[in-house]
C-alpha positions in Angstrom: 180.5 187.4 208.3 177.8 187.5 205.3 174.7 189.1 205.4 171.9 186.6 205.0 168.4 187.6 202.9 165.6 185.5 203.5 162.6 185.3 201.2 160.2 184.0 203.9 156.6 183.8 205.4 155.6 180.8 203.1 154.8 179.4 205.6 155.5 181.8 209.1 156.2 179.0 211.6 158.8 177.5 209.2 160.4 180.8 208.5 161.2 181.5 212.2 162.3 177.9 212.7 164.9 178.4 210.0 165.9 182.2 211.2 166.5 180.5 214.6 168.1 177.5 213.5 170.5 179.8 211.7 171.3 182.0 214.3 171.9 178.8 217.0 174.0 177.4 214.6 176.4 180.2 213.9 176.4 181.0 217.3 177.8 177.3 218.4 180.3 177.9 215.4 181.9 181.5 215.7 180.9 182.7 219.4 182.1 186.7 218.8 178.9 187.4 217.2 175.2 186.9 215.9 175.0 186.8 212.0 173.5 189.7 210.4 170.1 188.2 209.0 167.2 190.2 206.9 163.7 188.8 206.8 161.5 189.6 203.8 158.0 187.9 204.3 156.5 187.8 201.1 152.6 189.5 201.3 151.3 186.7 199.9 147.3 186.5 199.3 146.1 183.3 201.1 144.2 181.5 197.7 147.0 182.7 195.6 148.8 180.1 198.3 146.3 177.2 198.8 145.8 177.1 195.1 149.5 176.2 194.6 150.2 173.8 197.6 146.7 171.8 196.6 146.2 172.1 193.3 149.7 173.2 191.3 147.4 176.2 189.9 148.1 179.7 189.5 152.2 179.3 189.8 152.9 182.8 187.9 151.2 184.7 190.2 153.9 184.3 192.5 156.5 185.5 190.5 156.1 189.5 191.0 156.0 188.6 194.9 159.1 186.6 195.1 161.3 189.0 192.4 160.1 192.3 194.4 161.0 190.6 197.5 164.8 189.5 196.3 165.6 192.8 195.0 164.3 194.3 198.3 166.9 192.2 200.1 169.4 192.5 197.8 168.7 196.5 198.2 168.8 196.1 201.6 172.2 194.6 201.8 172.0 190.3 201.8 174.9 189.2 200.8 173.4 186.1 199.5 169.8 184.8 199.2 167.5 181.6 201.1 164.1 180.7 200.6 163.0 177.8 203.2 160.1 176.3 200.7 161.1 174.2 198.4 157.9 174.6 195.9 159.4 178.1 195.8 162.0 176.9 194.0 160.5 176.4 190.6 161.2 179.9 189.7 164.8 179.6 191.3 165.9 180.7 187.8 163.6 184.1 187.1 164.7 185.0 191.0 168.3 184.2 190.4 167.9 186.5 186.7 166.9 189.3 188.8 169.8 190.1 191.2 173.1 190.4 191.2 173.8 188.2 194.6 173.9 184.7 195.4 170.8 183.0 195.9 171.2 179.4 197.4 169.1 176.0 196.4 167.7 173.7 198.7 167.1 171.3 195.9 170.8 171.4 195.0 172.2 172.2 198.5 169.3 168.4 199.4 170.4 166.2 196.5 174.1 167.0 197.2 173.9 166.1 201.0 172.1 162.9 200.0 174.6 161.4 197.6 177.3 162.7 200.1 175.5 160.1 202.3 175.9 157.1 200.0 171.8 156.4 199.6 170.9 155.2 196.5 167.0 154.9 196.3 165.3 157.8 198.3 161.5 159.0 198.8 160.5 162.7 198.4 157.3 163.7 199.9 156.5 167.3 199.3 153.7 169.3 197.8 152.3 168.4 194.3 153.4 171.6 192.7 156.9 170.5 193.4 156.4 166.9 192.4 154.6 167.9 189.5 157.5 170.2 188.3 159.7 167.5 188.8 161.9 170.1 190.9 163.6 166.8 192.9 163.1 164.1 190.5 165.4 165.7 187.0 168.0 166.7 190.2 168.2 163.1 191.5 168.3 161.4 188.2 171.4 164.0 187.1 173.2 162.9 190.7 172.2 158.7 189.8 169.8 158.6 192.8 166.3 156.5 192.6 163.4 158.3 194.0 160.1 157.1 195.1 157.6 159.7 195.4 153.4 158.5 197.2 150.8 157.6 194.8 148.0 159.9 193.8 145.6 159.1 197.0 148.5 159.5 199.4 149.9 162.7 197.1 146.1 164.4 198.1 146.5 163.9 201.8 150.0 165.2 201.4 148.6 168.4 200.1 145.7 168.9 202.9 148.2 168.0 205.6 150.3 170.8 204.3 147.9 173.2 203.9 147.1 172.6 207.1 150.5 173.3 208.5 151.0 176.5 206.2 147.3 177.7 207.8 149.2 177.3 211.3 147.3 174.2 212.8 149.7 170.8 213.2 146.9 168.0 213.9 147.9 164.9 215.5 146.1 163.0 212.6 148.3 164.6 209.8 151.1 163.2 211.6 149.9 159.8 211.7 148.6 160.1 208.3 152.5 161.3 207.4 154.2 158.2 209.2 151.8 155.8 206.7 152.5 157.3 204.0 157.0 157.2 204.5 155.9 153.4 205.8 154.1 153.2 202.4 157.3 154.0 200.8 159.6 152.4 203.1 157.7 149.1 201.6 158.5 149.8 198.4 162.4 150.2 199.3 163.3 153.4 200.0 166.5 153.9 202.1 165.5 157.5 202.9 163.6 160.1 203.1 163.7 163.7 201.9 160.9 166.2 203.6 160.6 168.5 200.2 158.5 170.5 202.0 159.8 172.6 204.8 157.1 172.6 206.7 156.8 168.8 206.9 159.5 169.1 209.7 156.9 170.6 212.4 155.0 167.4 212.1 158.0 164.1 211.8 161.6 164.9 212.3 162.5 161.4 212.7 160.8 158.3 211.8 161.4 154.9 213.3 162.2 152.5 209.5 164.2 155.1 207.2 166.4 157.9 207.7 164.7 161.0 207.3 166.3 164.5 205.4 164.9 167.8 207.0 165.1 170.0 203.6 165.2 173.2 205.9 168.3 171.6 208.4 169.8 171.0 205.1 169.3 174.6 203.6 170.2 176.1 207.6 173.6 174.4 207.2 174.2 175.4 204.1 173.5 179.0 204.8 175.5 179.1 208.1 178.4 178.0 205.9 177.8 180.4 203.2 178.1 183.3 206.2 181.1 181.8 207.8 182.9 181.6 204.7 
């Protein structure tokens, strides 16, 4: 089996989510063995944080984290490279330019798993840095998909409900606030829905008028394929 490295700890509940949902999974698939998994959380300042989930500000800053942390993984053995947030993945490209191993997509690894589903006109809701970097939208458009993503008012709550989660407190009123704003969407046609934000999957899983695409279940299956193969 391959060794996994995780760039994690953005946020810490979804990070340990992921590591378990990785380990259950390969364990239900290959039973001789637990996967050999390395955890790198990233010693990221709190405002260096909040100002990207929020505001889209200050997005450079957390290039010298994320590099040092993939070169500390690939150092330490990882075979192959995760990161469960997918705002993290604007600077897929500068992390992918500094090592020599794998490193996985959840954008591509999302987008490929929803066209393999047949949906045609899907709603993201994620953070604004990653709706503002268009990190889902160019990849739909290249795959023929239609995305919806929540008007301005509903994009702001999106980012205090996330903060929220990231800052470890999941409020009943987020959640409700959540289910509005995919019913908001649902009336405009979506089939489906993609949670572009890892985190999103501690408050909805499921929802009761569109399918709904856990990003991180997504980005777990992927990465118990890539240490099977």
């Amino acid at each position: 089996m391959k060794t996994l490295g995780i760039i994690g700890g953005v946020g810490p509940e979804t990070t340990s989510e992921f590591y378990l949902d990785v380990i259950f999974s390969c364990q239900d698939k290959e039973k001789s063995a637990r996967p050999s998994v390395i955890v790198a959380s990233v010693p990221l300042p709190y405002e260096i944080e909040e100002d990207l989930i929020t505001e889209n500000k200050g997005a450079d800053r957390y290039i010298p984290f994320l590099v040092g942390e993939a070169k500390r993984l690939e150092k330490a053995g990882a075979d192959f490279i995760v990161m469960p947030c997918n705002s993290l993945h604007m600077f897929i490209n500068e992390i992918r330019e500094s090592v020599s191993v794998p490193v996985l997509s959840i954008v591509e690894e999302t987008v490929a798993h929803i066209k393999s589903k047949g949906y045609e006109n899907v709603g993201i809701v994620s953070t604004s840095a990653t709706i503002q970097n268009k990190l889902y939208e160019d990849a739909f458009e290249k795959s023929g998909i239609t995305y919806t993503t929540p008007d301005e008012f509903e994009q702001a709550k999106m980012g205090k409900y996330i903060h929220n989660l990231v800052m470890g407190q999941q409020k009943n009123s987020d959640r409700e606030g959540l289910i509005e704003i995919i019913d908001s969407l649902s009336n405009k046609g979506v089939q489906a829905v993609a949670l572009a934000c890892t985190d999103l999957q501690l408050l909805l899983p499921t929802h009761s008028k569109v399918g709904v695409f856990d990003t991180m279940k997504i980005l777990a299956d992927a990465s118990v394929r890539e240490i099977l193969s």
